[in-house]
Structures are given as C-alpha cells and as structure tokens.
C-alpha positions as CSV (number, residue, x, y, z in Angstrom):
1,X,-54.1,-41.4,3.1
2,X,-52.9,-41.8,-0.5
3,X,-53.7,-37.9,-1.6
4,X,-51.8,-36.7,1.9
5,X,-48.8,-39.2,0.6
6,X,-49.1,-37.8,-2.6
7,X,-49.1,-34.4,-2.1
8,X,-45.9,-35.0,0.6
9,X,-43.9,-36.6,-2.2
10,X,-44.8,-34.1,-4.6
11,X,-43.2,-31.6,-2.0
12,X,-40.1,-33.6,-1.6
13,X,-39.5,-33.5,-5.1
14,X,-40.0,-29.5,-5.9
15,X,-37.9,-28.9,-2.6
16,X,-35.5,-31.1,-4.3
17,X,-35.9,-29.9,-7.1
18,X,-35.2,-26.3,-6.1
19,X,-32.2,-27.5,-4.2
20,X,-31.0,-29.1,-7.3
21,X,-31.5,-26.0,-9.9
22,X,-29.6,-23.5,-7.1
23,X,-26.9,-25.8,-6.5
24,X,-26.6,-26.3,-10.4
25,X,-26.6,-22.6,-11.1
26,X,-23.9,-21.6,-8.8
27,X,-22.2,-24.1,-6.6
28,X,-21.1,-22.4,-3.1
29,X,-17.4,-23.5,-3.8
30,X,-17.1,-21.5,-7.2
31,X,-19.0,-19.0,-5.4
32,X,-16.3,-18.9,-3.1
33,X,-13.3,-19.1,-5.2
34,X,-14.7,-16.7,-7.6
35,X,-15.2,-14.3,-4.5
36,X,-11.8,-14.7,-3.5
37,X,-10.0,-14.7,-6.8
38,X,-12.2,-10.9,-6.5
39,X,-10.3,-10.1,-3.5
40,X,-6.9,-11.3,-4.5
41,X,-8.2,-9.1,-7.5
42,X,-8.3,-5.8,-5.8
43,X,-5.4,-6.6,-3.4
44,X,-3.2,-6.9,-6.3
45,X,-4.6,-3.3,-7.8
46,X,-4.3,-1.8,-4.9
47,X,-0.6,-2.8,-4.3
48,X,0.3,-1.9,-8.1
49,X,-1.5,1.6,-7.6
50,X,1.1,2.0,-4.5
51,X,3.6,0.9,-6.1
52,X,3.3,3.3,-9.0
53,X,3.0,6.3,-6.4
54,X,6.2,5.5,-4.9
55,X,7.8,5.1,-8.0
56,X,6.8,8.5,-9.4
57,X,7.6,9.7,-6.0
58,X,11.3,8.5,-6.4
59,X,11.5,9.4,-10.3
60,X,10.2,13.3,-8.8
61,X,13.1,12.9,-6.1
62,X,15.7,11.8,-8.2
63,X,14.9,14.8,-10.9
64,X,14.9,17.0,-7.9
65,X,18.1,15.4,-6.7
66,X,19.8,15.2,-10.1
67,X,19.7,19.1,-10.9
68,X,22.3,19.8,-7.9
69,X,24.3,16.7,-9.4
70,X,28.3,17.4,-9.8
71,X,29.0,18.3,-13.3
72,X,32.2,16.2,-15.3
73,X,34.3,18.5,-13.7
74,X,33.7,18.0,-10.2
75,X,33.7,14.0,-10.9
76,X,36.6,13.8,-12.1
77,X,38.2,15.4,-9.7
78,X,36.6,12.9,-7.4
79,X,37.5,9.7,-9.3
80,X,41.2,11.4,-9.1
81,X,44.4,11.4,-6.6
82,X,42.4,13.6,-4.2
83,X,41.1,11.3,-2.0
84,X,42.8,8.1,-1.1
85,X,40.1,5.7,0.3
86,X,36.1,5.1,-0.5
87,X,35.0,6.6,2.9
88,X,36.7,9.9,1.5
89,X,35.2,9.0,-1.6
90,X,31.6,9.4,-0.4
91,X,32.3,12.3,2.1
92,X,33.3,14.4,-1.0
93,X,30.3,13.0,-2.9
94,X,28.3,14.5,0.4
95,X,29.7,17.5,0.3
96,X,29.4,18.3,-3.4
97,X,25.8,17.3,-3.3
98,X,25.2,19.6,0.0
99,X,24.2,16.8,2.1
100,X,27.5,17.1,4.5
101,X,29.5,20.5,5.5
C-alpha cells in the first residue's frame, strides 16, 4: 500500500511540477496580450501603408492638377473687379482649370 501511495504522490508532484514550469515560462495572459499587442501591431502597419498610398496618390494628383494651374496673370484677374460675389469666384476658378464650360 505504501509503494502504490508513494509512487501516486510522486506523480502528483511531476504533474505539478510540469504545470508549474509551463505556467512560469509563459503565462496564458502575457501570451495573450503579447498576441494581441501583435495584431494591433500589423493593424497599425497596414493602415500606415494605406495611408502612405493615398497620400502619394494625392501628391501624383495634385502635380497632375497643378501643371494646368492659372498662371499670376489669370489670378489676378480673378481676385479683381470681374466678378462680384464668391460663387462667381469659383465658377471662374472652374473654368480656368477646365473643370466647367
């Protein structure tokens, strides 16, 4: 009876034991925040990366957009006594920039 009682304590303490040494080499809630700090990780790359496309996609516009810009000239004549209110304003901007006829 003793060696049976033995050998069943002796099992309780390597199962323990075991138990013990995984716990105390990575704990399931670090496991889990470091898994999620992973995914708020990547999240944030991937929204940066976006970002930086639709950035260089509006710097490409706005180059493209800028070379049919009204010269001084044409400004000018904007910001002069030709049209009275801002509405006129922006339908000769429009129409300079070829987006109106």
């Amino acid at each position: 009876m003793s060696g049976s009682l033995l050998l069943a304590i002796f099992a309780l303490c390597i199962a323990i034991g075991s138990i013990v040494i995984r716990y105390w080499e990575s704990p399931p809630e670090l496991s889990r925040r470091i898994a999620q700090l992973e995914l708020d990780l990547a999240q944030s790359v991937e929204t940066v990366t976006r970002w930086m496309k639709r950035e260089n996609v509006r710097r490409a516009r706005d180059e493209k957009e800028g070379d049919g810009a009204p010269n001084a000239d044409q400004r000018s004549a904007l910001t002069g006594s030709l049209p009275q209110g801002k509405k006129e304003i922006l339908r000769e901007r429009a129409r300079l920039r070829g987006l109106v006829r």
